[in-house]
Biotite code that builds the C-alpha atoms (Angstrom):
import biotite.structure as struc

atoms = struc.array([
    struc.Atom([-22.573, 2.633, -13.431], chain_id="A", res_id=1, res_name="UNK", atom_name="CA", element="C"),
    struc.Atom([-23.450, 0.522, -10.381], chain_id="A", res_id=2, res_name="UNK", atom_name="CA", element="C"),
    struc.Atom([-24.674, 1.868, -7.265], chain_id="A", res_id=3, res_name="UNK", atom_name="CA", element="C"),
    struc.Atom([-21.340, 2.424, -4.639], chain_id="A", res_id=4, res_name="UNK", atom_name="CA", element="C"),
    struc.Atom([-23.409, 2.577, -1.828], chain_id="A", res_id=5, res_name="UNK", atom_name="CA", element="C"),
    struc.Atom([-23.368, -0.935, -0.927], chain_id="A", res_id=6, res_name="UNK", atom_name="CA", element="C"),
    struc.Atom([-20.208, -3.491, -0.479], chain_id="A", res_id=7, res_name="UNK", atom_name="CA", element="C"),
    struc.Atom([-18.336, -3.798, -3.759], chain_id="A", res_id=8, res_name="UNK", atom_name="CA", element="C"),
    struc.Atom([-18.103, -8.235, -3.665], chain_id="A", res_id=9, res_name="UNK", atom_name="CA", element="C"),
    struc.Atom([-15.011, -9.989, -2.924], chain_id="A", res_id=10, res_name="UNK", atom_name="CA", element="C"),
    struc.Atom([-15.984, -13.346, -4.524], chain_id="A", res_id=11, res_name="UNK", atom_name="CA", element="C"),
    struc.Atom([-13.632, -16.392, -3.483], chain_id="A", res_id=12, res_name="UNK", atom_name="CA", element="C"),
    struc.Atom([-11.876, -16.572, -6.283], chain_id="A", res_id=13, res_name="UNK", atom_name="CA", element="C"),
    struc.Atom([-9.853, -13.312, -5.372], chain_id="A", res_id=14, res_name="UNK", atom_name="CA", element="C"),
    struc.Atom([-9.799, -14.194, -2.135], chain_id="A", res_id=15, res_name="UNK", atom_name="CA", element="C"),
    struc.Atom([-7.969, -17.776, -2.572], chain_id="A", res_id=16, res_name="UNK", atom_name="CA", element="C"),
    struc.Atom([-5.529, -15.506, -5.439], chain_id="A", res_id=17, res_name="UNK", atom_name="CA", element="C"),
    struc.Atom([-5.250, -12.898, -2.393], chain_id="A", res_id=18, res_name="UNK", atom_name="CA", element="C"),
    struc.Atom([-3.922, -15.907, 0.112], chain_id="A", res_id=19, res_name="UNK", atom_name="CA", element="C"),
    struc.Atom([-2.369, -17.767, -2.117], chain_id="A", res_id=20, res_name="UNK", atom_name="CA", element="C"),
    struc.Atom([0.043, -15.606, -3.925], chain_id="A", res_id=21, res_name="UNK", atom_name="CA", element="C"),
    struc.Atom([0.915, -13.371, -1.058], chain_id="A", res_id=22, res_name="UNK", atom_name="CA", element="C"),
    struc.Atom([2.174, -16.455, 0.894], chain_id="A", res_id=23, res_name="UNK", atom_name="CA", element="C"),
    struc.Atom([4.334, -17.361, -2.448], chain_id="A", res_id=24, res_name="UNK", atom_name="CA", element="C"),
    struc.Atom([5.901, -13.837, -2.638], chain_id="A", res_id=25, res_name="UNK", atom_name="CA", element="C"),
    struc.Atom([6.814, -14.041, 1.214], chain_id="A", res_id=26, res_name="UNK", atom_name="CA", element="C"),
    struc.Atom([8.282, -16.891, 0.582], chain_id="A", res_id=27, res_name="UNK", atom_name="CA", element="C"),
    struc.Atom([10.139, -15.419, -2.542], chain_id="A", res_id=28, res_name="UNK", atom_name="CA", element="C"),
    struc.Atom([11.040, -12.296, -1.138], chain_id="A", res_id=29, res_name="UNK", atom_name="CA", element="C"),
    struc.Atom([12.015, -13.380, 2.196], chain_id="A", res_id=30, res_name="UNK", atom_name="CA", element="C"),
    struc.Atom([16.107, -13.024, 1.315], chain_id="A", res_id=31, res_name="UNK", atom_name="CA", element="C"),
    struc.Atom([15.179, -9.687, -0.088], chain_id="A", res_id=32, res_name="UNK", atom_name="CA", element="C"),
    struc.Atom([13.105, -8.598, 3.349], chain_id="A", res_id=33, res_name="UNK", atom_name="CA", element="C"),
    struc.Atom([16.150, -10.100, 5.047], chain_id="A", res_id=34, res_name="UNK", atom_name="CA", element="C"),
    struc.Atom([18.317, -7.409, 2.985], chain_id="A", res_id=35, res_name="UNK", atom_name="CA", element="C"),
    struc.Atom([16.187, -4.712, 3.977], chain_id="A", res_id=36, res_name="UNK", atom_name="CA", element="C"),
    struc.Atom([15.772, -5.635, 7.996], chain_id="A", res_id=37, res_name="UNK", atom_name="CA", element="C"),
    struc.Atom([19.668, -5.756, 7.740], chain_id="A", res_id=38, res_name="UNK", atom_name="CA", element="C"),
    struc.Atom([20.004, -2.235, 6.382], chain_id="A", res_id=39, res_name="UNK", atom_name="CA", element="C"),
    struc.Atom([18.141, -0.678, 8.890], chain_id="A", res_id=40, res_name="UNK", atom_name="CA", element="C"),
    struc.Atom([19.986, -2.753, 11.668], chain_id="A", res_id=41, res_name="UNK", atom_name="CA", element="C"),
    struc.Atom([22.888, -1.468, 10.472], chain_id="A", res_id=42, res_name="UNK", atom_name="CA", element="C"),
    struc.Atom([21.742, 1.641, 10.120], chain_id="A", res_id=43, res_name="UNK", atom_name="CA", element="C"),
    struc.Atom([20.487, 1.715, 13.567], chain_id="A", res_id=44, res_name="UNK", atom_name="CA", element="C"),
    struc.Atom([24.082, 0.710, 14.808], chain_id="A", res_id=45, res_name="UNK", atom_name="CA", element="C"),
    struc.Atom([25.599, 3.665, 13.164], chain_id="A", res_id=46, res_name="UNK", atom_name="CA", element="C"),
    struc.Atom([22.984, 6.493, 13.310], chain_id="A", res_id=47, res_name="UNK", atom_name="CA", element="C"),
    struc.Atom([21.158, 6.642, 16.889], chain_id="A", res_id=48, res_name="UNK", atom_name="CA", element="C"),
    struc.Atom([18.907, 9.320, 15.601], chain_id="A", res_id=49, res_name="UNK", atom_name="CA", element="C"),
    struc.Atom([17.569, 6.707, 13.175], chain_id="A", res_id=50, res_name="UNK", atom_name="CA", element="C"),
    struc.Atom([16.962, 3.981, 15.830], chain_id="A", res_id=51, res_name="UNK", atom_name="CA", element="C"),
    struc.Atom([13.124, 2.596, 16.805], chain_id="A", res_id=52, res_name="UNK", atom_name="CA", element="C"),
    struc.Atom([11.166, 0.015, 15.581], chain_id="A", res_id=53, res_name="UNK", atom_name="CA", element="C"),
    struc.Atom([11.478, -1.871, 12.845], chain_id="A", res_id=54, res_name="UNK", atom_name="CA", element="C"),
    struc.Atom([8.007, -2.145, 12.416], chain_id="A", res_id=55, res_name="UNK", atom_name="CA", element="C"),
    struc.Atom([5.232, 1.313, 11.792], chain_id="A", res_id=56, res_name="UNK", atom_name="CA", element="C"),
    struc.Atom([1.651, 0.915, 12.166], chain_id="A", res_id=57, res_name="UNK", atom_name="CA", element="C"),
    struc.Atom([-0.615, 3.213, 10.931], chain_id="A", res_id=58, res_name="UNK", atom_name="CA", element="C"),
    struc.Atom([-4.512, 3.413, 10.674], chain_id="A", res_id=59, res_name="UNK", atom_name="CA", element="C"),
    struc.Atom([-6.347, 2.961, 7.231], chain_id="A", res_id=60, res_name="UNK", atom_name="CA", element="C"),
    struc.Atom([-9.500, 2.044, 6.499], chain_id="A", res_id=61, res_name="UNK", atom_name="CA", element="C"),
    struc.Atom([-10.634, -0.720, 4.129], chain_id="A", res_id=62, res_name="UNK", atom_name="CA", element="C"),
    struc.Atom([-14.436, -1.362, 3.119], chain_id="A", res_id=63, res_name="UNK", atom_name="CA", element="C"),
    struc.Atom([-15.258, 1.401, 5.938], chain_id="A", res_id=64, res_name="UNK", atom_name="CA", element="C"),
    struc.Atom([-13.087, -0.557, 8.738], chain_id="A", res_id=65, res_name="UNK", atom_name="CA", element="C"),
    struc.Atom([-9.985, 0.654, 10.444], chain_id="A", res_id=66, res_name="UNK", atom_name="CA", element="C"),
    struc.Atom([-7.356, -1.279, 10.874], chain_id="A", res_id=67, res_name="UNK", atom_name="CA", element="C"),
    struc.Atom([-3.392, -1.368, 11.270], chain_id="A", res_id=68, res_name="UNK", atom_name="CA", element="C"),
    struc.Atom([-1.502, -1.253, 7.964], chain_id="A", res_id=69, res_name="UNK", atom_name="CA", element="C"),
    struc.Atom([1.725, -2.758, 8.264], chain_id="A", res_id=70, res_name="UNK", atom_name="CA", element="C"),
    struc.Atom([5.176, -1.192, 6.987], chain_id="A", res_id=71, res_name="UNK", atom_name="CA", element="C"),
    struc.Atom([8.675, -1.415, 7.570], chain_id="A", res_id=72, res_name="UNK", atom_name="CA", element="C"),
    struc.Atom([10.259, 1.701, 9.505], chain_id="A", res_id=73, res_name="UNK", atom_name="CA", element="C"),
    struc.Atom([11.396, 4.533, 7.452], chain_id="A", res_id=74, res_name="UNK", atom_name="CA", element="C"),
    struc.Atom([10.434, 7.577, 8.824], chain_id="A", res_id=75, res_name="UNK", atom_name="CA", element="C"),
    struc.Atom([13.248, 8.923, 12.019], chain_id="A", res_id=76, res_name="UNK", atom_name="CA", element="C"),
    struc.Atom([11.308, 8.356, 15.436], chain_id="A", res_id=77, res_name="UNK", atom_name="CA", element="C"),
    struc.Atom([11.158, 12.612, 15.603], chain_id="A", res_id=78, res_name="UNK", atom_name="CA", element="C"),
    struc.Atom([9.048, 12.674, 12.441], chain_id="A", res_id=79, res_name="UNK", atom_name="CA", element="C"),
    struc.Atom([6.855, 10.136, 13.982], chain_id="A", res_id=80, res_name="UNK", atom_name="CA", element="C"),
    struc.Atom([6.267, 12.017, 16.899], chain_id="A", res_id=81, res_name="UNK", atom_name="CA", element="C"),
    struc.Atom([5.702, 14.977, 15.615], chain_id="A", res_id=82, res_name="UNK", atom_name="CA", element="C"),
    struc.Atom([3.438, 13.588, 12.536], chain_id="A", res_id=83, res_name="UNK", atom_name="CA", element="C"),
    struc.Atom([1.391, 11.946, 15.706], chain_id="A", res_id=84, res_name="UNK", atom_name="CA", element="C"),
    struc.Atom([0.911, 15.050, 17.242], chain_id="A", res_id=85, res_name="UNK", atom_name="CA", element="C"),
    struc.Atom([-0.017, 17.345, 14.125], chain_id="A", res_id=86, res_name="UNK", atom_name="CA", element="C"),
    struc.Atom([-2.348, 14.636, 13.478], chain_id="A", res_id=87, res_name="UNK", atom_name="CA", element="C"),
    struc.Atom([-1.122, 13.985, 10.045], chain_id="A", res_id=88, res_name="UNK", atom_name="CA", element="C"),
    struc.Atom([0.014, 10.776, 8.523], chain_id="A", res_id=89, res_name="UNK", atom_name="CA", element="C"),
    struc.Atom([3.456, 9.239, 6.957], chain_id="A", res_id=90, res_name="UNK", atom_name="CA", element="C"),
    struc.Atom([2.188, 9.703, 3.203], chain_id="A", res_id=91, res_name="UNK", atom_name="CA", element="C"),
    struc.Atom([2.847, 13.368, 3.670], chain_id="A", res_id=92, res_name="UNK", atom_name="CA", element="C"),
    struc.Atom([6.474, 13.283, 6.048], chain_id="A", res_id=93, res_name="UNK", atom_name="CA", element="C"),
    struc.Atom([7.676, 10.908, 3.781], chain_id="A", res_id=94, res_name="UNK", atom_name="CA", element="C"),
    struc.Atom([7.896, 13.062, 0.855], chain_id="A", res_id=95, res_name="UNK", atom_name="CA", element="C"),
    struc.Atom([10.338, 15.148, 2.766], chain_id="A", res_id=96, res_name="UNK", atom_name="CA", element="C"),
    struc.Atom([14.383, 13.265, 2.694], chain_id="A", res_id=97, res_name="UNK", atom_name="CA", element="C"),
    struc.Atom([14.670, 15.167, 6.074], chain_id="A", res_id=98, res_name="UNK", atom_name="CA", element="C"),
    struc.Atom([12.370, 12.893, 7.815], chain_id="A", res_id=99, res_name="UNK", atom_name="CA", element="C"),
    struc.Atom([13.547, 9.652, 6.419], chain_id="A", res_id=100, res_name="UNK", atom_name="CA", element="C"),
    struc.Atom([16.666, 7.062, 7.879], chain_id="A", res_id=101, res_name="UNK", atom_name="CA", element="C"),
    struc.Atom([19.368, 6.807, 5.578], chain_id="A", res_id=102, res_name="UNK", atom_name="CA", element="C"),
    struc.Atom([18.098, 2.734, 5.191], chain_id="A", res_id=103, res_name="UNK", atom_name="CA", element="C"),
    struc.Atom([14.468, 4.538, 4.232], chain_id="A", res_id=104, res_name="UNK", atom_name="CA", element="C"),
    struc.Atom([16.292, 6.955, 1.854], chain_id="A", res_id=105, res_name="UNK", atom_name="CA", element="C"),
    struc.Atom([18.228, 4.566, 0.197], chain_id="A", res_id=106, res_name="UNK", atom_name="CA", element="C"),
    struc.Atom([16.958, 1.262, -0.114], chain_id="A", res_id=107, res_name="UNK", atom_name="CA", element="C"),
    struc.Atom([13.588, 0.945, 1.707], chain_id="A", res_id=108, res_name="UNK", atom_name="CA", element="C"),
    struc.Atom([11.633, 3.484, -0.742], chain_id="A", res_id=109, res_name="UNK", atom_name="CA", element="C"),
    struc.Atom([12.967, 3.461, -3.640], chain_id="A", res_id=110, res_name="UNK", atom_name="CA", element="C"),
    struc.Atom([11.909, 0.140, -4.303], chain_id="A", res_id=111, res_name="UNK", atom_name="CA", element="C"),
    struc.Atom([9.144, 0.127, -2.219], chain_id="A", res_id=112, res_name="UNK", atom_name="CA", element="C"),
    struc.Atom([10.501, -2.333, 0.563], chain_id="A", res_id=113, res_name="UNK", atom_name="CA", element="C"),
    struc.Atom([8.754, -0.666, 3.203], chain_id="A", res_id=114, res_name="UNK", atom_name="CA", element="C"),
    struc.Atom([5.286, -2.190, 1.384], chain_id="A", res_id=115, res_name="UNK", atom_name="CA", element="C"),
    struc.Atom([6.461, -5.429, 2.366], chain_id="A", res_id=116, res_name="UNK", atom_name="CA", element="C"),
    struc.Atom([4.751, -6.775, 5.813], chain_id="A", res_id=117, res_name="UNK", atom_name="CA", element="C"),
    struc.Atom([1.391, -5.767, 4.165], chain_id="A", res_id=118, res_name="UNK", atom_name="CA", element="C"),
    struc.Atom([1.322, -8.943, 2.541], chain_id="A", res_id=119, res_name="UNK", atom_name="CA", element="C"),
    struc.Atom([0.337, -10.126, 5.993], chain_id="A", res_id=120, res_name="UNK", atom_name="CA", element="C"),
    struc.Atom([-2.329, -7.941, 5.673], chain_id="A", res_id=121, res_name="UNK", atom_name="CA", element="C"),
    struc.Atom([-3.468, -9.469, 2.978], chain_id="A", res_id=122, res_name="UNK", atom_name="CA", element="C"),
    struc.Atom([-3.354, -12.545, 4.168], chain_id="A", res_id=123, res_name="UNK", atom_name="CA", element="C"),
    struc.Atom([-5.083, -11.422, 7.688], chain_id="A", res_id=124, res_name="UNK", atom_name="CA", element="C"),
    struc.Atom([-8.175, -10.603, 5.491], chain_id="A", res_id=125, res_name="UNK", atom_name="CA", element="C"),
    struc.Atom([-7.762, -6.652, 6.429], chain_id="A", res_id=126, res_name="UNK", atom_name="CA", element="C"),
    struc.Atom([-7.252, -5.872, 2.607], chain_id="A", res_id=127, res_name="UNK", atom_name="CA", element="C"),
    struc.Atom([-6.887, -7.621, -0.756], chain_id="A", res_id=128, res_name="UNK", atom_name="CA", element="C"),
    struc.Atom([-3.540, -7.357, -3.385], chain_id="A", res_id=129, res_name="UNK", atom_name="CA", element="C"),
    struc.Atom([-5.395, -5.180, -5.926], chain_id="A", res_id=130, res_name="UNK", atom_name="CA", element="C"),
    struc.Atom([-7.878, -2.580, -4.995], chain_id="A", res_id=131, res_name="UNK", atom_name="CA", element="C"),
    struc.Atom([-8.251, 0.775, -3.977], chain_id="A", res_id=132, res_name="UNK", atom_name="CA", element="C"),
    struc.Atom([-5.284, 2.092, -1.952], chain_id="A", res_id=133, res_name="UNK", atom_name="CA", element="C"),
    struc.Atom([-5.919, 1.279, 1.910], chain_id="A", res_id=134, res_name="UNK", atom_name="CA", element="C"),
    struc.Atom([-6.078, 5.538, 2.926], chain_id="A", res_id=135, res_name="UNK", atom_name="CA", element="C"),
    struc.Atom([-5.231, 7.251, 5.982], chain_id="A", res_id=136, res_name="UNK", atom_name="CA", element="C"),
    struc.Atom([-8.361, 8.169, 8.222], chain_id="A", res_id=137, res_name="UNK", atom_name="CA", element="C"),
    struc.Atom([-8.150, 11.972, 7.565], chain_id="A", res_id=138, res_name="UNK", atom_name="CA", element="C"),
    struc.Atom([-7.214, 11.362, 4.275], chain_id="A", res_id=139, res_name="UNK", atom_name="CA", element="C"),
    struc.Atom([-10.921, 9.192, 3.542], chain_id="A", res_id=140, res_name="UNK", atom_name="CA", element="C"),
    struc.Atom([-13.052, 11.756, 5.556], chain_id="A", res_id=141, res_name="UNK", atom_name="CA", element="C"),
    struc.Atom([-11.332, 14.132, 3.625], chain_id="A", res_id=142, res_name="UNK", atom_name="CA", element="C"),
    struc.Atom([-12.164, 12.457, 0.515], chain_id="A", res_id=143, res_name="UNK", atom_name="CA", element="C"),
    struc.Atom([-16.032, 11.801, 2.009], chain_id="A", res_id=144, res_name="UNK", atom_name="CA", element="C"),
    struc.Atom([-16.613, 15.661, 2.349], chain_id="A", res_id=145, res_name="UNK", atom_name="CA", element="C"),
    struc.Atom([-15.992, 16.297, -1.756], chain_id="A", res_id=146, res_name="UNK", atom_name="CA", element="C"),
    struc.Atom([-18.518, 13.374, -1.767], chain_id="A", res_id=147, res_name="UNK", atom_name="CA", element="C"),
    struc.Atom([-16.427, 10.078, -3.086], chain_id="A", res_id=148, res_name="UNK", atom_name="CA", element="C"),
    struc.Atom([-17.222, 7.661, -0.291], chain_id="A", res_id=149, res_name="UNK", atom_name="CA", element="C"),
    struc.Atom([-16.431, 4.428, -2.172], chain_id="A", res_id=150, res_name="UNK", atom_name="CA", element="C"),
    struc.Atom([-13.325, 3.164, 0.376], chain_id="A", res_id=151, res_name="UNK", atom_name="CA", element="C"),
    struc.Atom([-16.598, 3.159, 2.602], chain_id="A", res_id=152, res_name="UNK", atom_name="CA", element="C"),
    struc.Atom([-17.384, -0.019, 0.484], chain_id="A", res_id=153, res_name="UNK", atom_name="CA", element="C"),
    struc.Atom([-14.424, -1.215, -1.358], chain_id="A", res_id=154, res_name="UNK", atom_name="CA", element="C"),
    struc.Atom([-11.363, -3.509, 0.192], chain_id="A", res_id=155, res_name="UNK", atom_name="CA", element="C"),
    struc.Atom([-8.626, -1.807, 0.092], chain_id="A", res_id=156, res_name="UNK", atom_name="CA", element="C"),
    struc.Atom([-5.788, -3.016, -2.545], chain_id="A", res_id=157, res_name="UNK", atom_name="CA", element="C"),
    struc.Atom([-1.691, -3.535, -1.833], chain_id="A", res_id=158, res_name="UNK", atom_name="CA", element="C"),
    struc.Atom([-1.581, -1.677, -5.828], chain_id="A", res_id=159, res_name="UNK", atom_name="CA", element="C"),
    struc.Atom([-4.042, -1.708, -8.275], chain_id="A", res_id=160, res_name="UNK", atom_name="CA", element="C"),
    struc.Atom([-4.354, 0.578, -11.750], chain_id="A", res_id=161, res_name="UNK", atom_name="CA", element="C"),
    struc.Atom([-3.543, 3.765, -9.792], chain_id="A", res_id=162, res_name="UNK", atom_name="CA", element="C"),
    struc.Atom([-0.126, 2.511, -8.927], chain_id="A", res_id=163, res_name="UNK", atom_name="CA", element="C"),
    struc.Atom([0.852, 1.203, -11.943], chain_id="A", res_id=164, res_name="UNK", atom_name="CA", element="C"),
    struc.Atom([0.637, 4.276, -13.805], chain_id="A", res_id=165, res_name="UNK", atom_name="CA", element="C"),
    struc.Atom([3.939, 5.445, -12.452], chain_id="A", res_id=166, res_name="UNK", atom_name="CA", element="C"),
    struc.Atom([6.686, 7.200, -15.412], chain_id="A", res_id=167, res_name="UNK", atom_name="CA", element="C"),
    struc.Atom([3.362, 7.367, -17.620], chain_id="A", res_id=168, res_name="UNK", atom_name="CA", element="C"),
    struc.Atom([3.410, 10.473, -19.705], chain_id="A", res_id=169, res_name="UNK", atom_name="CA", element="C"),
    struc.Atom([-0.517, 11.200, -19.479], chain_id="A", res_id=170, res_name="UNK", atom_name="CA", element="C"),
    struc.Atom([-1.782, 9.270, -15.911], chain_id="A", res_id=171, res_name="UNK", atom_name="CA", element="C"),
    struc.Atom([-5.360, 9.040, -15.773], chain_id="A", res_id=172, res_name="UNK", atom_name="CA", element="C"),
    struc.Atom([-7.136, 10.270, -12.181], chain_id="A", res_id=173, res_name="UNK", atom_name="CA", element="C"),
    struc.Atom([-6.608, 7.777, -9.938], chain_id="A", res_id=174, res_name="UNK", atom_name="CA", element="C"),
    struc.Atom([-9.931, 8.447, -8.675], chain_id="A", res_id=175, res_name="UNK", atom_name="CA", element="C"),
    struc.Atom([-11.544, 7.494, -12.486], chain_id="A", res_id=176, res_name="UNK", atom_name="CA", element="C"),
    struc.Atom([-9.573, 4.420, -12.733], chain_id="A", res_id=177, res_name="UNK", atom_name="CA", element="C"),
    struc.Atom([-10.337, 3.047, -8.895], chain_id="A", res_id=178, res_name="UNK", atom_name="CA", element="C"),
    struc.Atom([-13.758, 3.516, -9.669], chain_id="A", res_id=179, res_name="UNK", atom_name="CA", element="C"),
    struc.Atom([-13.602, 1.720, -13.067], chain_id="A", res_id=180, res_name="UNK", atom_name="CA", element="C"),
    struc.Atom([-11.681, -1.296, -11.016], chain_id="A", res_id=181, res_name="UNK", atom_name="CA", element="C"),
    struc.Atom([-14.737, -1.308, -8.801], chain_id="A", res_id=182, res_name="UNK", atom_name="CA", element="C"),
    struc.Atom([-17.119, -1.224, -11.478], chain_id="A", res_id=183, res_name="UNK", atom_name="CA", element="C"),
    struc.Atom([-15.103, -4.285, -13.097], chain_id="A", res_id=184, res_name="UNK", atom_name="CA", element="C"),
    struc.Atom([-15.457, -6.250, -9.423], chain_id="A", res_id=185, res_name="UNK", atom_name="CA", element="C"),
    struc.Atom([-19.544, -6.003, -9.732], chain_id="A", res_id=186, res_name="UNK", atom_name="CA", element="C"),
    struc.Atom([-19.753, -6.974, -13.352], chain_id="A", res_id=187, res_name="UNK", atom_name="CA", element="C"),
    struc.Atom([-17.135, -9.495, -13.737], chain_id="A", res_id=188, res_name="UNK", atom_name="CA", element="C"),
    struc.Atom([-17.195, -13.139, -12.258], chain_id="A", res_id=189, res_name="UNK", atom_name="CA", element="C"),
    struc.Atom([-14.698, -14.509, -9.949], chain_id="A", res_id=190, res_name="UNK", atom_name="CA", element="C"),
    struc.Atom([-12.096, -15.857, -12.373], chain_id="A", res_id=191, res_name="UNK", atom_name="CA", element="C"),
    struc.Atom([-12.304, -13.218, -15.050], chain_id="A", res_id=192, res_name="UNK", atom_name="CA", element="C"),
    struc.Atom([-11.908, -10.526, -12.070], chain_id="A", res_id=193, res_name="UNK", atom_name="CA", element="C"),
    struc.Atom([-8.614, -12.573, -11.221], chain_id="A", res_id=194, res_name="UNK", atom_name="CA", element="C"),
    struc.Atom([-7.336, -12.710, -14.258], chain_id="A", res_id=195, res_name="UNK", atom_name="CA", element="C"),
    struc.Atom([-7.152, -8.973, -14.608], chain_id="A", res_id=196, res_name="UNK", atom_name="CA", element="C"),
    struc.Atom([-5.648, -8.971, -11.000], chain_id="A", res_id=197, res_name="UNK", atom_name="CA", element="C"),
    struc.Atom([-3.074, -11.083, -12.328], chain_id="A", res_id=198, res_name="UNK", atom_name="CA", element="C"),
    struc.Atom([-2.425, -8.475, -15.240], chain_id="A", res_id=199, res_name="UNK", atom_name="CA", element="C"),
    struc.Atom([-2.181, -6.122, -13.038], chain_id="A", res_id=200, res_name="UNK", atom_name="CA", element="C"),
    struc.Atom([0.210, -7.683, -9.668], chain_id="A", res_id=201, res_name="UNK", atom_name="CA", element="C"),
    struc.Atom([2.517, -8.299, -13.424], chain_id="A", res_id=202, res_name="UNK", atom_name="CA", element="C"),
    struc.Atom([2.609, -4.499, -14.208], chain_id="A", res_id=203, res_name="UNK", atom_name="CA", element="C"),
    struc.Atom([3.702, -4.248, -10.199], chain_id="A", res_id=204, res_name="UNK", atom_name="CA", element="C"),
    struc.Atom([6.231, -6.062, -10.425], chain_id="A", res_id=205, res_name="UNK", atom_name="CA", element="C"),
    struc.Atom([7.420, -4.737, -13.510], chain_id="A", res_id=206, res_name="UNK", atom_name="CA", element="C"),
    struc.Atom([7.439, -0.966, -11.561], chain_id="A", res_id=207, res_name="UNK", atom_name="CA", element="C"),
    struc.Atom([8.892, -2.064, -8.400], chain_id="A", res_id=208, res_name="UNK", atom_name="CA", element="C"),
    struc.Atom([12.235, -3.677, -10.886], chain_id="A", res_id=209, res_name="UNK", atom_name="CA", element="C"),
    struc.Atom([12.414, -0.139, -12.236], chain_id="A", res_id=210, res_name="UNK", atom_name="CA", element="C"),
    struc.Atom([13.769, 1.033, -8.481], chain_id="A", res_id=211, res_name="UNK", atom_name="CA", element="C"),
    struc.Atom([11.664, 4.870, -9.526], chain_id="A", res_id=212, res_name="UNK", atom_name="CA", element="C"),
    struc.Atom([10.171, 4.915, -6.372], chain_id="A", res_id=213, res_name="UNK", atom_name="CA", element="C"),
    struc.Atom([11.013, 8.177, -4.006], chain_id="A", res_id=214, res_name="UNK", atom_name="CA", element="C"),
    struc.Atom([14.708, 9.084, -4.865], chain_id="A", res_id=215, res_name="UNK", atom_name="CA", element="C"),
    struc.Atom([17.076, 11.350, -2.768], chain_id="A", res_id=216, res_name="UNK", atom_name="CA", element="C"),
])
């Protein structure tokens, strides 16, 4: 396998796929976004607990650099503060229906709505559609101490083949499979690297019309 301890290439051909398709599915899924904004209006109007922003930032790190991931709100401002204080991170207070709005509970997560502004992301440059998932600080210095430091030179991914797995009856470690994607990105060329990027934003797609993500 190829050494990991140098930047894994981003050759232009999955950069221009990067810009150009994630300014197509803005486009596309701009009614749907304008569903989802409206839910958590409305929610906002009815529950005052669940009011704040309808933006959340939170730090990740792609190819060793912070920056702020981009989601839509779903966590109640009380979680927030108290995930900020413990130091922990939204992965984690998500999992729990407690700390969720009612427009997170029941439309922004369960088909993954809330993954929506990090298309800007993409198109900022901060992270590419298919890679590695963008982690949580603690969560990649965690990961550095049992000695996997590849998000130290891989960009981050929207999905890739750890995220497609979902409903499978026998998932493979995401860790084996984001380290096969990686070895694919050093031995592939541009074009034939996009073309299995392209496989894989279909098997997205194909997951997020299922509606199985979190449930309550």
């Amino acid at each position: 396998m190829a050494d990991l301890r140098e930047p894994v290439p981003y050759p232009p051909a999955k950069r221009l796929l990067d810009k150009v398709v994630s300014l197509l599915l803005l486009a596309l899924f701009a009614p749907v976004a304008s569903v989802a904004v409206a839910a958590m209006v409305l929610d906002a109007v009815l529950v005052p607990a669940d009011r704040g922003p309808l933006l959340y930032r939170e730090r990740r790190i792609s190819r060793g650099r912070e920056f702020d991931l981009l989601k839509l709100r779903t966590l109640r401002r009380d979680a927030i503060a108290e995930m900020r204080r413990s130091g922990g991170y939204a992965r984690t207070y998500e999992a729990d229906e407690a700390n969720l709005t009612w427009a997170g509970r029941r439309v922004l997560k369960r088909w993954y709505l809330d993954e929506l502004p990090q298309l800007v992301n993409v198109i900022r440059g901060d992270m590419s559609l298919v890679g590695p998932r963008a982690w949580p600080v603690v969560m990649v210095e965690q990961q550095l101490a049992e000695g996997l430091d590849y998000r130290r030179w891989a960009i981050a991914g929207l999905t890739g083949p750890a995220q497609v797995q979902k409903g499978e009856p026998d998932p493979v470690s995401g860790v084996e499979l984001d380290l096969a994607y990686l070895e694919r990105c050093r031995r592939l060329s541009g074009w034939r690297l996009v073309a299995g990027d392209v496989a894989l934003l279909a098997r997205t797609i194909e997951v997020l019309a299922k509606g199985e993500g979190l449930k309550y």
